[in-house]
ROFI-455460 format. One record per residue (C-alpha): residue number from 1; residue in three letters; x, y negated, z. Coordinates in nm, 4 decimals. Each point is the difference from the previous one (the first is absolute). Layout:
<recs>
> NUM,ala,X,Y,Z $
...
</recs>
This chain:
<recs>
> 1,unk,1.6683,1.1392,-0.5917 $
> 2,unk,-0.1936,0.3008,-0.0436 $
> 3,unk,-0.3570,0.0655,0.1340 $
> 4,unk,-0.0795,0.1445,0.3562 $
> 5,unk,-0.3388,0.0787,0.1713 $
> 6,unk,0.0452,-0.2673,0.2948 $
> 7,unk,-0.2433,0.1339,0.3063 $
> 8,unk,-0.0375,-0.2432,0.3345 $
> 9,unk,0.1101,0.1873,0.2977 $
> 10,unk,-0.3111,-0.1186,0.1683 $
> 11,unk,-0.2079,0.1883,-0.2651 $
> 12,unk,0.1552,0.3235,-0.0206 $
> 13,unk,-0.0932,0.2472,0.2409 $
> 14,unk,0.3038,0.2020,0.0428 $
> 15,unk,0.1861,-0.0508,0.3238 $
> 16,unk,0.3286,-0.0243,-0.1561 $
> 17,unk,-0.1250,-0.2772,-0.2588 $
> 18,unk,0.1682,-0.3075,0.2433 $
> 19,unk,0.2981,0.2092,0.0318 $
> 20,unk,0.0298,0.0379,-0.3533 $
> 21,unk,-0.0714,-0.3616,-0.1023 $
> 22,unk,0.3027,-0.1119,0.2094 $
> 23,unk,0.2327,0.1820,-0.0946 $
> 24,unk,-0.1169,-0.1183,-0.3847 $
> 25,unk,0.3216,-0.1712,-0.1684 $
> 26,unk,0.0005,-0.4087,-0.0875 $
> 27,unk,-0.2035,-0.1287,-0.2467 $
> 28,unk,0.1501,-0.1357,-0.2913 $
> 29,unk,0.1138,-0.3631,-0.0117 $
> 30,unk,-0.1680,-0.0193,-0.3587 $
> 31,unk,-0.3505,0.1455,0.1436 $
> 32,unk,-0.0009,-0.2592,0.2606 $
> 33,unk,0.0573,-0.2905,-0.2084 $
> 34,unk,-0.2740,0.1298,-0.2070 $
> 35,unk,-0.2546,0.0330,0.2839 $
> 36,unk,0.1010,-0.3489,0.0961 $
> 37,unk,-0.0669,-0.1460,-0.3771 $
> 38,unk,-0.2859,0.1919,-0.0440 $
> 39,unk,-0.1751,-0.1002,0.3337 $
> 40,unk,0.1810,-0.3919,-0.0432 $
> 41,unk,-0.1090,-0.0777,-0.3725 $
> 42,unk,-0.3590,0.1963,0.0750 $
> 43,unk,-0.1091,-0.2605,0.2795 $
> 44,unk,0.1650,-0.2765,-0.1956 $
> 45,unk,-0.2660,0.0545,-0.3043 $
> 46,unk,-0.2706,-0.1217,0.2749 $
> 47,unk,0.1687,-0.3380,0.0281 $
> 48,unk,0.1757,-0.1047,-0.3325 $
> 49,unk,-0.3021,-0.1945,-0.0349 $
> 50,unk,-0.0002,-0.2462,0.2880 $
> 51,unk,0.2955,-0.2398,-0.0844 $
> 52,unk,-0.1596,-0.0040,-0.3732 $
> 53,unk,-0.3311,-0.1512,0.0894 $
> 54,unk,0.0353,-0.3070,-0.0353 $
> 55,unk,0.1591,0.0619,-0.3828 $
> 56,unk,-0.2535,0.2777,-0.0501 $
> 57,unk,-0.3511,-0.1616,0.0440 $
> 58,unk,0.1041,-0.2800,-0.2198 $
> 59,unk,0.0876,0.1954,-0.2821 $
> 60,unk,-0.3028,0.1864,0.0038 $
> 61,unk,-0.2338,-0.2865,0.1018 $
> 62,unk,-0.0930,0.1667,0.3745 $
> 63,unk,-0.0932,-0.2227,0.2955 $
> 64,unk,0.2160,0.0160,0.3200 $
> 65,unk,-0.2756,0.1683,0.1809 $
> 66,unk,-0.0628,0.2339,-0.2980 $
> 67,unk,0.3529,0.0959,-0.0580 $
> 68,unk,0.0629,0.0861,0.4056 $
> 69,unk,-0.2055,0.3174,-0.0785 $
> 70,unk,0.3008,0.1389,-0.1768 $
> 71,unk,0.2050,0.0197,0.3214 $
> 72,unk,-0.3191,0.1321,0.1335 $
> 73,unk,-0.1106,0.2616,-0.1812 $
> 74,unk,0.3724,0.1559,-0.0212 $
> 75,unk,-0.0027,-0.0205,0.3865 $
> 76,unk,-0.3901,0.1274,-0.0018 $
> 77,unk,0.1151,0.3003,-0.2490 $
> 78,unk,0.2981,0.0956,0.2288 $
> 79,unk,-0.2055,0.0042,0.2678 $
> 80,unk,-0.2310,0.2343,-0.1883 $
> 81,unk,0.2265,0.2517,-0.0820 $
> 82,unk,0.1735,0.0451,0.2897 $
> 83,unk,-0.3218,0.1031,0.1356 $
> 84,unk,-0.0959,0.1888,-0.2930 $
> 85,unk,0.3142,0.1641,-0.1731 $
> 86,unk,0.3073,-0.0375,0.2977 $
> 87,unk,-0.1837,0.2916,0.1871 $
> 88,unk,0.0464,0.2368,-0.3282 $
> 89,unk,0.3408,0.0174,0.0782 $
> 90,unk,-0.0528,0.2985,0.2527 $
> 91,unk,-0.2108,0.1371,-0.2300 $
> 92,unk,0.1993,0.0301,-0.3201 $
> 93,unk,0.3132,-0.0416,-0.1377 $
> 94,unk,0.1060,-0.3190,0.0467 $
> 95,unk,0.2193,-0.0224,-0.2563 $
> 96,unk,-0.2351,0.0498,-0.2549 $
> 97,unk,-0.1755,-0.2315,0.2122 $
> 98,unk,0.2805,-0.2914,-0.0548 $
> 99,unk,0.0599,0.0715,-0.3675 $
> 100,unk,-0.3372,-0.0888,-0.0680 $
> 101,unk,-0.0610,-0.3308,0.1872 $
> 102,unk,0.3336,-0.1050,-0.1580 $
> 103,unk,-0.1603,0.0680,-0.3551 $
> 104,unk,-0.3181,-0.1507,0.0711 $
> 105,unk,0.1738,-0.2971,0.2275 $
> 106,unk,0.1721,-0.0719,-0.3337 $
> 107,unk,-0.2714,-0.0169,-0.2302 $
> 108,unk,-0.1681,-0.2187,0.2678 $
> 109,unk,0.2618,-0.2277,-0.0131 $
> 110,unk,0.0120,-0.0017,-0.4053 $
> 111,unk,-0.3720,-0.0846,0.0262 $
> 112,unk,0.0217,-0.2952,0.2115 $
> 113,unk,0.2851,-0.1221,-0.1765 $
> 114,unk,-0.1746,0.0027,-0.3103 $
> 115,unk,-0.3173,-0.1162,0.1386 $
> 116,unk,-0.1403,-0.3089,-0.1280 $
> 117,unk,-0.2700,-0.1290,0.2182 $
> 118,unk,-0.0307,0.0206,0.3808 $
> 119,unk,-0.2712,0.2858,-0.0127 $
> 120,unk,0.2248,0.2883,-0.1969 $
> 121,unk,0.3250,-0.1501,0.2646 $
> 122,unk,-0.2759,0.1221,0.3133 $
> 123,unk,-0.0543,0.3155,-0.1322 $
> 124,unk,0.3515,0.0513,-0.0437 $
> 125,unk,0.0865,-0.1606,0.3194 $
> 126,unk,-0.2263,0.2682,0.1751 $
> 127,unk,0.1464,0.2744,-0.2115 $
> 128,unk,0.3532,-0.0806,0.1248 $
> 129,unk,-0.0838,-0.0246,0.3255 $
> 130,unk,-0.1872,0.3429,-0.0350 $
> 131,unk,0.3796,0.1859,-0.1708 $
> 132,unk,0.2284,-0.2055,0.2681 $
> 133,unk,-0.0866,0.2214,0.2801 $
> 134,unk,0.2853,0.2254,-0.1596 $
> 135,unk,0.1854,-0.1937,0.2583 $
> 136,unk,-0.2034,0.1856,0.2995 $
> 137,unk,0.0796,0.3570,-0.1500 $
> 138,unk,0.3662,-0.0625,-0.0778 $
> 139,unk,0.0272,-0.1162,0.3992 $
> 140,unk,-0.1455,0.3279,0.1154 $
> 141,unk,0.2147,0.1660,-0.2601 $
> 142,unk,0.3291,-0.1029,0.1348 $
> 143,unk,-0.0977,0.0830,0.3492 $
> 144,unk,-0.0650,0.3510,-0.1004 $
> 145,unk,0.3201,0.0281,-0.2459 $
> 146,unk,0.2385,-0.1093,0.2849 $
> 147,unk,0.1534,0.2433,0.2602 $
> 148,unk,-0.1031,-0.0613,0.3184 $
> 149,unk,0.3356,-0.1769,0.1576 $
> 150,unk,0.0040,-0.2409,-0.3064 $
> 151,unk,-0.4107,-0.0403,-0.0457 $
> 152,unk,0.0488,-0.3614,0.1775 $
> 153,unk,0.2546,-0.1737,-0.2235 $
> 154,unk,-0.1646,0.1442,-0.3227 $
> 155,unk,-0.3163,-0.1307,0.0892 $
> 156,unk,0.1559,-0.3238,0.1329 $
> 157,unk,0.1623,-0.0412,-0.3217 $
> 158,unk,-0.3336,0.0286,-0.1994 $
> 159,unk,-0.1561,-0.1943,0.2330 $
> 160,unk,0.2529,-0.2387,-0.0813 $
> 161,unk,-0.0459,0.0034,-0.3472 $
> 162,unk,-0.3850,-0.0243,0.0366 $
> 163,unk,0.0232,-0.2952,0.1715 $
> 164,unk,0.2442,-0.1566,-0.2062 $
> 165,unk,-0.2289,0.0339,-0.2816 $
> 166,unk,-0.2632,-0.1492,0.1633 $
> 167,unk,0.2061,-0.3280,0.0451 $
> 168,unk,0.2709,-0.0202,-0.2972 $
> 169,unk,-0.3087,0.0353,-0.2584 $
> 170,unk,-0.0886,-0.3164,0.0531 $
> 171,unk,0.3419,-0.1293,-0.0479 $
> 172,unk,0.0147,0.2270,-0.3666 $
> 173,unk,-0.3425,-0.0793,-0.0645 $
> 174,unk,0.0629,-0.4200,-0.0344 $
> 175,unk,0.3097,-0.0452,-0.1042 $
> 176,unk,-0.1213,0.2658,-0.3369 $
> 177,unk,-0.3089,-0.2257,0.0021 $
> 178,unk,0.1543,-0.3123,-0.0329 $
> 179,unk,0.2571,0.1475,-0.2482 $
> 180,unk,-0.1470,0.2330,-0.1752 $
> 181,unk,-0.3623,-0.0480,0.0531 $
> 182,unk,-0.2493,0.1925,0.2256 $
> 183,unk,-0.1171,0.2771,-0.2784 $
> 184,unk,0.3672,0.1065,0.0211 $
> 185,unk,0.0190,0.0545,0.3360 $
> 186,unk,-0.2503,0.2752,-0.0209 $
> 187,unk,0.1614,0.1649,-0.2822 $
> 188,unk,0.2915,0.0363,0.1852 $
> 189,unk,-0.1693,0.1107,0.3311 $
> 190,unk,-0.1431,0.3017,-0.2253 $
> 191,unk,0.2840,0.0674,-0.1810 $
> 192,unk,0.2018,0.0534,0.3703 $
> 193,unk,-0.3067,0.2494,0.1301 $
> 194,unk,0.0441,0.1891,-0.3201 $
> 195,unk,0.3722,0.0272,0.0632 $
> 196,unk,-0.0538,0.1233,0.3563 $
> 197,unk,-0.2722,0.2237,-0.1364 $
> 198,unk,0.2631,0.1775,-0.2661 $
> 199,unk,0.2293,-0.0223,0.3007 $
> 200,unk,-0.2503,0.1988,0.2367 $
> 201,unk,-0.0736,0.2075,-0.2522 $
> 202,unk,0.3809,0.1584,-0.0578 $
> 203,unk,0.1154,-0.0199,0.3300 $
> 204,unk,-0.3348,0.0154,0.3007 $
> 205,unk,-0.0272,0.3310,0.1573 $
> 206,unk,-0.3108,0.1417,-0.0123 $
> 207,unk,-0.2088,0.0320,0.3465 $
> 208,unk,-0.2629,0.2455,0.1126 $
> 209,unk,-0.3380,-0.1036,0.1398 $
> 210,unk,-0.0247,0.0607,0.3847 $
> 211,unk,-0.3775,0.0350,0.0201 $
> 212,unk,-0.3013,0.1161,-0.2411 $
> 213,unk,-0.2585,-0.2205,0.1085 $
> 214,unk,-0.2437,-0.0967,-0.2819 $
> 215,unk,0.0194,-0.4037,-0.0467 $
> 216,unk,-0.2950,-0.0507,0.1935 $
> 217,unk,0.1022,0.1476,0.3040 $
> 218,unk,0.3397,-0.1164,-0.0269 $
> 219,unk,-0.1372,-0.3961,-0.0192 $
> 220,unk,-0.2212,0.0516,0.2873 $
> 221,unk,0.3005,0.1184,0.2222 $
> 222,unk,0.0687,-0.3944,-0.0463 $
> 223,unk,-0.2969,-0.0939,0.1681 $
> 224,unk,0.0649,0.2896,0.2773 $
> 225,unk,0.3586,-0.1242,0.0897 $
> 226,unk,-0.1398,-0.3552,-0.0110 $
> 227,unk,-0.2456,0.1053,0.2686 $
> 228,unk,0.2559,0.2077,0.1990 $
> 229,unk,0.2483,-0.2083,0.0197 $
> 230,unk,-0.0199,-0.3896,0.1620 $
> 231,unk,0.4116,-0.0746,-0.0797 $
> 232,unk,-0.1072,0.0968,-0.3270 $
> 233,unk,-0.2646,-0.2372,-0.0395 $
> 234,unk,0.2034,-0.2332,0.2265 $
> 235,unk,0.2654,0.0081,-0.2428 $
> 236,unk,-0.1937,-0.0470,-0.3355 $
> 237,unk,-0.1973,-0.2894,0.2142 $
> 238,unk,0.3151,-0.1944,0.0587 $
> 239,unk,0.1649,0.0701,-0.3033 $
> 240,unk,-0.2898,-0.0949,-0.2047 $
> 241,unk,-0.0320,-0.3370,0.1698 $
> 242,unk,0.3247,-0.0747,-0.0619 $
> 243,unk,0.0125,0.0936,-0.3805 $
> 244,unk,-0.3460,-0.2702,-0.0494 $
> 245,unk,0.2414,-0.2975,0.0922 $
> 246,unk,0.2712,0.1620,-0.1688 $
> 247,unk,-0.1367,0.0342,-0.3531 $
> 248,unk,-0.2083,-0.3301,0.0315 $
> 249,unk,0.3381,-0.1513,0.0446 $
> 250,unk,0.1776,0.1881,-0.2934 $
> 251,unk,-0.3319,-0.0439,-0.2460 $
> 252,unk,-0.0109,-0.3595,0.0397 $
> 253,unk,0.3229,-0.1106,0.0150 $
> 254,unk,0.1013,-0.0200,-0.3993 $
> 255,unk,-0.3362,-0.2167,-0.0157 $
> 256,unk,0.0062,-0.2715,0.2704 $
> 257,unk,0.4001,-0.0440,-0.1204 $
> 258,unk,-0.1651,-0.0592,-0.3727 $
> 259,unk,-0.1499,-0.2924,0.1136 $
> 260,unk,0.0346,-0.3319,0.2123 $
> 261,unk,0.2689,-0.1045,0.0893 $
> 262,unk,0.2456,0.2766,-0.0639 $
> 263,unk,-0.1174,0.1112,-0.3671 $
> 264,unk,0.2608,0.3105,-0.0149 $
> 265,unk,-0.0172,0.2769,-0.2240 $
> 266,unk,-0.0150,0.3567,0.0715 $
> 267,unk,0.3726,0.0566,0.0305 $
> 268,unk,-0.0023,-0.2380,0.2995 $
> 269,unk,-0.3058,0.1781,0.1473 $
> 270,unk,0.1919,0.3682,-0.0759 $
> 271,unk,0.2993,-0.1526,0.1959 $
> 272,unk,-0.2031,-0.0149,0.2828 $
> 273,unk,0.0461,0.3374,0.0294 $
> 274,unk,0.3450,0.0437,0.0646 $
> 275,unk,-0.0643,-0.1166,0.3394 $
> 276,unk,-0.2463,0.2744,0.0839 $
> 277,unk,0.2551,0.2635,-0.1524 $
> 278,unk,0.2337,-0.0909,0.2654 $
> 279,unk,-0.2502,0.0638,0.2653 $
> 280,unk,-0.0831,0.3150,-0.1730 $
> 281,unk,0.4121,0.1132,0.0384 $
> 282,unk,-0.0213,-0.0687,0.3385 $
> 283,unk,-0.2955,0.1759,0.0688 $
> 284,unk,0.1368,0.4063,0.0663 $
> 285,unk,0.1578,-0.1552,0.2940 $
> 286,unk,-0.3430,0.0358,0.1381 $
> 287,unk,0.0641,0.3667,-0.0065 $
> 288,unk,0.2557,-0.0271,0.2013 $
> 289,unk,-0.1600,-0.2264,0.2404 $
> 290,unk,-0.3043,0.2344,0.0371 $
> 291,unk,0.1785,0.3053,0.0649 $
> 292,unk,0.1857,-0.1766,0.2939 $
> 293,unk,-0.2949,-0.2508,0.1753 $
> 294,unk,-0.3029,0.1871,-0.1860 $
> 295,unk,-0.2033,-0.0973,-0.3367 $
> 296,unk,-0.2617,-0.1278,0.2215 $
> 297,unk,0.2576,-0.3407,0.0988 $
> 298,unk,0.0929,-0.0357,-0.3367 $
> 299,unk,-0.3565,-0.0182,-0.1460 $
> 300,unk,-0.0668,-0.2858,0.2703 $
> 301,unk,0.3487,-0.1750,-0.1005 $
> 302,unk,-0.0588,0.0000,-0.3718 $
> 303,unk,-0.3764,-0.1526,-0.0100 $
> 304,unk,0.0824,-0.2246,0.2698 $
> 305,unk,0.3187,-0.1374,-0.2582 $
> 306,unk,-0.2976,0.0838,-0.3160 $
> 307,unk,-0.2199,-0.2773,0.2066 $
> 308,unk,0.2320,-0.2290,0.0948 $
> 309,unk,0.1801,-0.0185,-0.3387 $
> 310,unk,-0.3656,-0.0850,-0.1840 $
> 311,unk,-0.0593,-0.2662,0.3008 $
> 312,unk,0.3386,-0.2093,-0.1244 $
> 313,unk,-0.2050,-0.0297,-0.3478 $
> 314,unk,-0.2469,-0.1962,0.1980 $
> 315,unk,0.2494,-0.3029,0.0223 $
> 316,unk,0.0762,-0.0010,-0.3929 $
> 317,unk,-0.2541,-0.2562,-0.1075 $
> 318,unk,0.1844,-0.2197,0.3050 $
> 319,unk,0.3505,0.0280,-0.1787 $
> 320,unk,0.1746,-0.1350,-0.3321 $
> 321,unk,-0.0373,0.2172,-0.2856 $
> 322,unk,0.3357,0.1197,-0.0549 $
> 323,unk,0.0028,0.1187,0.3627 $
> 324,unk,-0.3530,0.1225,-0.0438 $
> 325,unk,0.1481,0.2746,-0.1991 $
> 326,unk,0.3277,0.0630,0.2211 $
> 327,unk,-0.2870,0.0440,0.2619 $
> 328,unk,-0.1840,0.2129,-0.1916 $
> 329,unk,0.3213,0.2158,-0.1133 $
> 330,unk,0.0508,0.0756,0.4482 $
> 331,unk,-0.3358,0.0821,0.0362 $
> 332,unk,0.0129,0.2542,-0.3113 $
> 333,unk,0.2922,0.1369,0.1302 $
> 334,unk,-0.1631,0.0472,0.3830 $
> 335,unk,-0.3288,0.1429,-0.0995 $
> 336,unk,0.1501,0.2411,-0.2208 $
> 337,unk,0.2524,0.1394,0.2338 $
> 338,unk,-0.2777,0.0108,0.2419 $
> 339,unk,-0.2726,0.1820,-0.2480 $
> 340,unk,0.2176,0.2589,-0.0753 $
> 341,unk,0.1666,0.0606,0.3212 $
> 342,unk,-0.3160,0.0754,0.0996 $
> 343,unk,-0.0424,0.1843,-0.2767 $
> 344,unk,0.2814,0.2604,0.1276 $
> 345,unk,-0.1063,-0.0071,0.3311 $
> 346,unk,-0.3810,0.1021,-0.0301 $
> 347,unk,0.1500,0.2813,-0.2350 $
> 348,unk,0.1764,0.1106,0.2461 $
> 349,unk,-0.3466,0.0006,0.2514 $
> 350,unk,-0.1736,0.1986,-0.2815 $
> 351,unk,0.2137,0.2651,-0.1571 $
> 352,unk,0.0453,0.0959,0.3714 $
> 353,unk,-0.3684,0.0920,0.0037 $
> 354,unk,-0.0315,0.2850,-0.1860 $
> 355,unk,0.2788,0.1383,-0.1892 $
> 356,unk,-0.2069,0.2208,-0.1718 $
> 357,unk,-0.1962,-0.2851,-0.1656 $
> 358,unk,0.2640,-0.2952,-0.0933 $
> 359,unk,-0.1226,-0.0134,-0.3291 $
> 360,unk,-0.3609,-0.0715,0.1084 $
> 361,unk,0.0784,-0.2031,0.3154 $
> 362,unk,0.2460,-0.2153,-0.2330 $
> 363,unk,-0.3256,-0.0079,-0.2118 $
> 364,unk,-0.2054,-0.1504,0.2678 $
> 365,unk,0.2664,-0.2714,0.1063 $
> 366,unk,0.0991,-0.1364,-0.3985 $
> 367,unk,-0.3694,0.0070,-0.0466 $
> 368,unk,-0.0559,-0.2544,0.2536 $
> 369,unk,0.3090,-0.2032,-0.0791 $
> 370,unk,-0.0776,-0.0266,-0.3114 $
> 371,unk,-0.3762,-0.0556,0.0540 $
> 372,unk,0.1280,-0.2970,0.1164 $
> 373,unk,0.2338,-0.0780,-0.2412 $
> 374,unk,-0.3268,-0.0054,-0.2329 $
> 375,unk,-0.2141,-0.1838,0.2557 $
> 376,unk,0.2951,-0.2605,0.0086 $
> 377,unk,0.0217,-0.0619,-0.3751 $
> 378,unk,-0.3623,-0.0827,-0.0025 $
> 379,unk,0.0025,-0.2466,0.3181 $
> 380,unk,0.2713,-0.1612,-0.1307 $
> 381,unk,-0.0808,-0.1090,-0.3168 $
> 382,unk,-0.3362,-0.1494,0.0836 $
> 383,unk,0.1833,-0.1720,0.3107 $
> 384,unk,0.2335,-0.1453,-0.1856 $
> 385,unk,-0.2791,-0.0995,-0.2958 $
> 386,unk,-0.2370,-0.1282,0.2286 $
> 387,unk,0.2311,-0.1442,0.3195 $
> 388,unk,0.3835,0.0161,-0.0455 $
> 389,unk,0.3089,0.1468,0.1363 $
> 390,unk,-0.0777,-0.0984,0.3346 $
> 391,unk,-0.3216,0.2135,-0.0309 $
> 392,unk,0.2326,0.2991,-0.1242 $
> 393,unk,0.2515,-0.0917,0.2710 $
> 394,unk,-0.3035,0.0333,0.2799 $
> 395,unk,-0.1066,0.3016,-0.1454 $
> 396,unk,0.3668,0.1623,-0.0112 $
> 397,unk,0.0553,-0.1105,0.3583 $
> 398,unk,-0.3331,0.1262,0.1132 $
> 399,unk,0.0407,0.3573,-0.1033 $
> 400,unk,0.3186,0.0038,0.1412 $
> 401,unk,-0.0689,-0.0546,0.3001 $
> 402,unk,-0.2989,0.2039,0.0187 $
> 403,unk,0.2677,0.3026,-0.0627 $
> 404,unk,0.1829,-0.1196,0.2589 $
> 405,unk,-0.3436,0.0354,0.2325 $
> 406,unk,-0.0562,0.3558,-0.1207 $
> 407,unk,0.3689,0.0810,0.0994 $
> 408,unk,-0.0387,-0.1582,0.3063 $
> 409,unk,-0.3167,0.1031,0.1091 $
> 410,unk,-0.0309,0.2173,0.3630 $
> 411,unk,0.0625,0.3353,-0.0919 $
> 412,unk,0.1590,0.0096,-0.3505 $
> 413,unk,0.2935,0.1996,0.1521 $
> 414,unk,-0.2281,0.2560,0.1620 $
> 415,unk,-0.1974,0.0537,-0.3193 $
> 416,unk,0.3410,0.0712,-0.2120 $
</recs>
């Protein structure tokens, strides 16, 4: 594949610029599949971690609660930089932009790999959090490298690959830790970025910047949209909520199955997440969906299933507990499907905004998600420390259905 200067039609002030974007040919088969790798094993850095916990603080003598900051700071430093570095994808060329999160992604990952107490693993955990967002500029990246007639399948398909990432990790992540041990699984997980990154580097087009604000101004357009904008903020509300029961789920998980009475290892935890990557499959349906009844019913369908799958967790402690964990496996795959089916549908609310500023309204809306992906790694290891599952059941259930209030409150239609 040879390099092209790849300009959003929204950004180019030529009349003809739509015209000419449509009639652009396919993209290549191979380009796809790496946008879908690159975005997929990017995001799944952020969660290798969570099925290892368990494994992890014992070898490196961390408490429970102490160890949960690993999850946390990953989710804190994603958060972070798609505040902070997503935007700079309008403003430069964002491939340069991926090539260098996947080289410093990779060191991070060497680093905590190699790490041998809990306070060089934080640093490292923020790091990778911090280079992960390469996932958030290789999303924008497709959108702009696809004609118009085929923009929805390519992003669908990196979507799809994004969000298997998220889920399958886990899966990857235990079954190397109980194998191989948890220092390998981060070796691997750099040694894939790099790969991607050489990848990227032979085959991504190059892409010109669509504005010349300095970095200040272009950061406080965040704020401005924010402000301007109530779906917006509806959106990032909701989804936010939803991502705090979410990760407190995913973060504690690996832990309370260490223990009483189930004592599995990480593999069993990791296995977990083959449920939620069948949600995840399912979820471009809710593409479909909101193009025919409206994104606005499908956000109210998928945190009403996000609720009610966390409430079934609320009977576990009344069940056996080999059906404790077949209960546990439904619920996984019923939240998931609903948190990302969401996911797709408040997309869909926000990239209809202002097509101008996708990259900075997609900004706005992973920030919060993953503001509470952070806020949910936190909650959820003290809860669990300090109260249970149960607690981290309530909690999941709670948020959930106060997404489900913000979706259904008077007016959210109007506002989008």
């Amino acid at each position: 594949m040879t390099s092209v200067q790849a300009v959003p039609a929204a950004a180019d002030p030529h009349p003809g610029a739509r015209h000419h974007e449509s009639e652009a040919p396919r993209l290549p088969a191979s380009l796809i599949l790496l946008l879908a790798a690159g975005a997929g094993l990017s995001v799944a850095a952020l969660y290798y971690s969570q099925p290892m916990l368990g494994v992890l603080g014992a070898d490196i003598g961390a408490s429970e609660a102490t160890v949960g900051l690993v999850p946390t700071l990953t989710q804190l430093g994603y958060a972070l930089g798609i505040l902070l570095l997503a935007p700079l994808g309008d403003r430069y060329d964002r491939r340069r932009i991926i090539l260098a999160k996947a080289a410093a992604l990779s060191v991070a990952l060497l680093v905590g790999g190699a790490a041998s107490g809990i306070g060089l693993l934080l640093a490292a955990s923020l790091a990778t959090g911090l280079a992960a967002t390469m996932a958030q500029d290789i999303v924008p990246a497709a959108a702009t490298l696809a004609p118009e007639s085929h923009r929805g399948k390519v992003v669908g398909t990196v979507m799809t690959g994004l969000l298997l990432g998220i889920l399958l990790s886990r899966v990857a992540s235990g079954f190397v830790a109980e194998h191989f041990g948890w220092r390998a699984m981060y070796v691997i997980a750099a040694a894939s970025i790099a790969l991607i990154g050489l990848v990227a580097w032979r085959g991504l087009p190059r892409f010109r910047p669509t504005t010349h604000l300095p970095y200040r101004a272009l950061l406080g357009s965040l704020g401005k949209l924010w402000v301007k904008h109530g779906a917006l903020r509806r959106a990032a509300l909701a989804q936010g909520m939803l991502s705090v029961g979410f990760s407190a789920f995913w973060s504690t998980l690996a832990v309370m199955l260490h223990g009483a009475p189930f004592h599995l290892g990480s593999a069993a935890a990791g296995a977990f997440g083959l449920a939620g990557a069948a949600g995840a499959l399912a979820a471009p349906l809710a593409g479909r969906l909101a193009d025919r009844r409206g994104p606005e019913l499908v956000t109210r369908l998928g945190t009403a299933l996000t609720a009610l799958s966390f409430a079934m967790m609320l009977f576990a402690p009344l069940v056996a507990p080999h059906a404790r964990l077949w209960l546990i496996g439904a619920s996984a795959l019923g939240f998931d499907l609903g948190v990302q089916v969401t996911l797709v549908a408040h997309q869909t609310i926000v990239y209809g905004i202002e097509p101008g500023a996708r990259s900075r309204l997609n900004a706005v809306l992973f920030g919060g998600m993953f503001i509470g992906m952070a806020t949910g790694a936190a909650l959820g290891s003290v809860l669990l420390a300090q109260w249970g599952w149960v607690a981290v059941t309530a909690l999941s259930t709670g948020t959930a259905g106060a997404a489900l209030a913000v979706r259904l409150w008077p007016g959210a239609a109007r506002a989008r």
